[in-house]
C-alpha positions as a printed NumPy array, in Angstrom:
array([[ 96.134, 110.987,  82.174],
       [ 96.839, 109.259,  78.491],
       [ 97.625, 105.716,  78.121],
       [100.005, 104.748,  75.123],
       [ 98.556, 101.112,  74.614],
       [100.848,  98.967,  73.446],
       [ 98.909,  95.874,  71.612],
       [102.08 ,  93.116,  72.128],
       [100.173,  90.505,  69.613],
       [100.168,  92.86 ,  66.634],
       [103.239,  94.968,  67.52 ],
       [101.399,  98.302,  68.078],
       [101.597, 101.15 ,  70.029],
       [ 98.362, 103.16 ,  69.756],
       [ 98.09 , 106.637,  71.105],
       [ 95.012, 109.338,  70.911],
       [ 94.237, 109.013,  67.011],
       [ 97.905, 107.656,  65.973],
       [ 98.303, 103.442,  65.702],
       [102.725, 103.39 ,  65.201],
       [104.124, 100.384,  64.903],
       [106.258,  98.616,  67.442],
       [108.85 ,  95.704,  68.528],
       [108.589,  94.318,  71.755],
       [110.596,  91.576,  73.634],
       [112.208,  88.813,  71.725],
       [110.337,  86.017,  73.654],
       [106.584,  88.013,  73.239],
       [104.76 ,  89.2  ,  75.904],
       [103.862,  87.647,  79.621],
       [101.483,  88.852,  82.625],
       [104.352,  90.866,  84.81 ],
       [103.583,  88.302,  87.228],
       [105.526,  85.491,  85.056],
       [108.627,  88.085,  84.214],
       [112.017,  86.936,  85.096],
       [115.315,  88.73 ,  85.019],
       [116.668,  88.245,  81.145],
       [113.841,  86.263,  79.492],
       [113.204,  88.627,  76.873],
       [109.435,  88.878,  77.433],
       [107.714,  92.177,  77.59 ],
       [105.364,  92.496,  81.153],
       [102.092,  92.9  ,  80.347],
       [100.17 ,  95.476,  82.616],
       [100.023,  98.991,  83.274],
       [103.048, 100.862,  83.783],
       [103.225, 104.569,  84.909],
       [106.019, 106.776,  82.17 ],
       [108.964, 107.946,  85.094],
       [111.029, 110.341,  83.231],
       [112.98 , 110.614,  79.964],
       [116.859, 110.041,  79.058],
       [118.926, 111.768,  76.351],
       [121.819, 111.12 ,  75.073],
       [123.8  , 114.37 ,  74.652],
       [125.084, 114.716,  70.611],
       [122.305, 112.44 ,  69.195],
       [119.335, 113.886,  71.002],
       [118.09 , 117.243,  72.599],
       [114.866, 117.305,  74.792],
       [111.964, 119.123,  72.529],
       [110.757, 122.398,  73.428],
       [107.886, 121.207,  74.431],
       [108.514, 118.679,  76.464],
       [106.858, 118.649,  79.715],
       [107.578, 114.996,  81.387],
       [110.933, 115.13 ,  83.644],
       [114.231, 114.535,  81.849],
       [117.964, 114.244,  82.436],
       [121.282, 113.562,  80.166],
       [123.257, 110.376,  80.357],
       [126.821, 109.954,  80.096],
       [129.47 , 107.344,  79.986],
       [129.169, 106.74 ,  84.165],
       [125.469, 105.82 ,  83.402],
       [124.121, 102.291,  84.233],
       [120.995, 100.18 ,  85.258],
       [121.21 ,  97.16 ,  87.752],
       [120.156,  93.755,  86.083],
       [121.546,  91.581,  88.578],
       [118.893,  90.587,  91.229],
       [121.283,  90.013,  93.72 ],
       [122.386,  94.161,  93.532],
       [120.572,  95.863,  96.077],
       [120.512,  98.881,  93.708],
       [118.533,  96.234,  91.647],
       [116.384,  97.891,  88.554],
       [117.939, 101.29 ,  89.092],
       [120.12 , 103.734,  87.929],
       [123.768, 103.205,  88.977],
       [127.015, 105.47 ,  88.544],
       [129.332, 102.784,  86.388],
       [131.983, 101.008,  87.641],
       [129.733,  99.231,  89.264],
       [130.568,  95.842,  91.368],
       [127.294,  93.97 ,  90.182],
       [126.078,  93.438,  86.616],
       [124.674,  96.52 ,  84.756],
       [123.46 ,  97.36 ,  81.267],
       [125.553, 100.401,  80.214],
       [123.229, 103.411,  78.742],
       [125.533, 104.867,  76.528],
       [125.308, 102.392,  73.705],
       [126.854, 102.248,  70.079],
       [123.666, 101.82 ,  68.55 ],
       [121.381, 104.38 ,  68.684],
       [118.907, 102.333,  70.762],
       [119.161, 104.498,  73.768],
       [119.802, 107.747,  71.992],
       [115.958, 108.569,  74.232],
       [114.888, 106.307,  76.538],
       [111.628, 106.484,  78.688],
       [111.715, 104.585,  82.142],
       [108.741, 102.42 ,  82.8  ],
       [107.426, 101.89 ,  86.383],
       [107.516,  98.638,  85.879],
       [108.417,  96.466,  89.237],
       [110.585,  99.855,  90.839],
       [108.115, 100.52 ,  93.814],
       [109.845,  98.726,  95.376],
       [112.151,  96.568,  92.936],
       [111.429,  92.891,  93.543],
       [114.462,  90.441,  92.812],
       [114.413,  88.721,  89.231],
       [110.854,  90.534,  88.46 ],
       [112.822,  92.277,  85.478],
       [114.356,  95.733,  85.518],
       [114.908,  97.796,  83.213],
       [111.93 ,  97.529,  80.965],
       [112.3  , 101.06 ,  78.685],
       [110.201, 102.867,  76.138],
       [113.032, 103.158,  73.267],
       [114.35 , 103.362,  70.054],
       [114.14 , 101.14 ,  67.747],
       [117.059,  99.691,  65.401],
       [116.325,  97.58 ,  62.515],
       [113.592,  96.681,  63.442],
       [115.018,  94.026,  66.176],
       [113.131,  92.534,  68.865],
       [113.958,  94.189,  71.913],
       [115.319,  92.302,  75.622],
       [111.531,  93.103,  76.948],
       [111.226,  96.618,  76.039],
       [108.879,  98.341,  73.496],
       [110.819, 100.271,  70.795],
       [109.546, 102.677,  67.974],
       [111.68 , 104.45 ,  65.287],
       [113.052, 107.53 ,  66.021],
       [110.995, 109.828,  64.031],
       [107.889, 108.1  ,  65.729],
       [109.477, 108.911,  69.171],
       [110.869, 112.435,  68.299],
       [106.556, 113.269,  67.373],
       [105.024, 111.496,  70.535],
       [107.602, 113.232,  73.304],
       [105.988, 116.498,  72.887],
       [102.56 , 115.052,  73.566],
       [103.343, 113.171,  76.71 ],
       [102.345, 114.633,  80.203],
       [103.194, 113.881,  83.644],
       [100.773, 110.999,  85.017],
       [100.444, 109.162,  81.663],
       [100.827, 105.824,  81.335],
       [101.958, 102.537,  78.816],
       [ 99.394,  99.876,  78.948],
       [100.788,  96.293,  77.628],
       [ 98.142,  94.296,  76.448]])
């Protein structure tokens, strides 16, 4: 097991030798206990790496990519709204709740990495969706960590089943 350590105070994501820098949430940082659906922090903690989303057209899963992975397409959501009971996980869109749509016009979500962060089980209004991203000019995230794309396309390869993202 690796752990991607994500230091929220100086916006860095440090893995094995390589220190790449980061954006997290717009409001900071917070213990996961103090997370709230659409604050903007980033939860602090531990959180195991699930699987990996591509975007079909902008991205294409490296050869040597050996965590789990699937495409997205336009009937692709995640449930923000903590009265869903599909709440922080993947829906099919239309949905009848509120969802954040993964096929975006930016290229934020061109490769996204799902956190296990509060999805065993998903607690109401303890945040959902909190993904390892892309990063756009260099804008704070909604309590994600983003890194630019060529820093994400050279780190996929080296993640494993079992690893981790620390947020300290």
């Amino acid at each position: 097991m690796s752990i991607l350590r994500v230091d929220a105070n100086a916006r860095t994501l440090k893995f094995e030798d390589q220190v790449i820098p980061c954006t997290i949430g717009r409001s900071g940082s917070c213990p996961a206990d103090q997370k709230r659906e659409g604050d903007g922090y980033t939860p602090r903690g531990k959180w195991p790496i699930r699987t990996v989303l591509f975007r079909p057209g902008r991205s294409t899963p490296h050869c040597r990519l050996k965590l789990p992975w699937r495409w997205i397409g336009a009937q692709d959501g995640w449930s923000d709204d903590p009265s869903d009971p599909s709440y922080n996980q993947p829906v099919s869109l239309p949905h009848p709740f509120s969802t954040e749509t993964l096929i975006r016009e930016d290229p934020l979500y061109d490769i996204i990495i799902t956190l296990g962060h509060n999805d065993d089980p998903p607690v109401s209004d303890k945040g959902s969706a909190i993904f390892f991203h892309i990063c756009y000019e260099n804008r704070a995230t909604e309590g994600c960590v983003a890194i630019t794309r060529s820093d994400m396309d050279a780190l996929l390869p080296k993640l494993e089943p079992g690893d981790v993202m620390e947020i300290v």
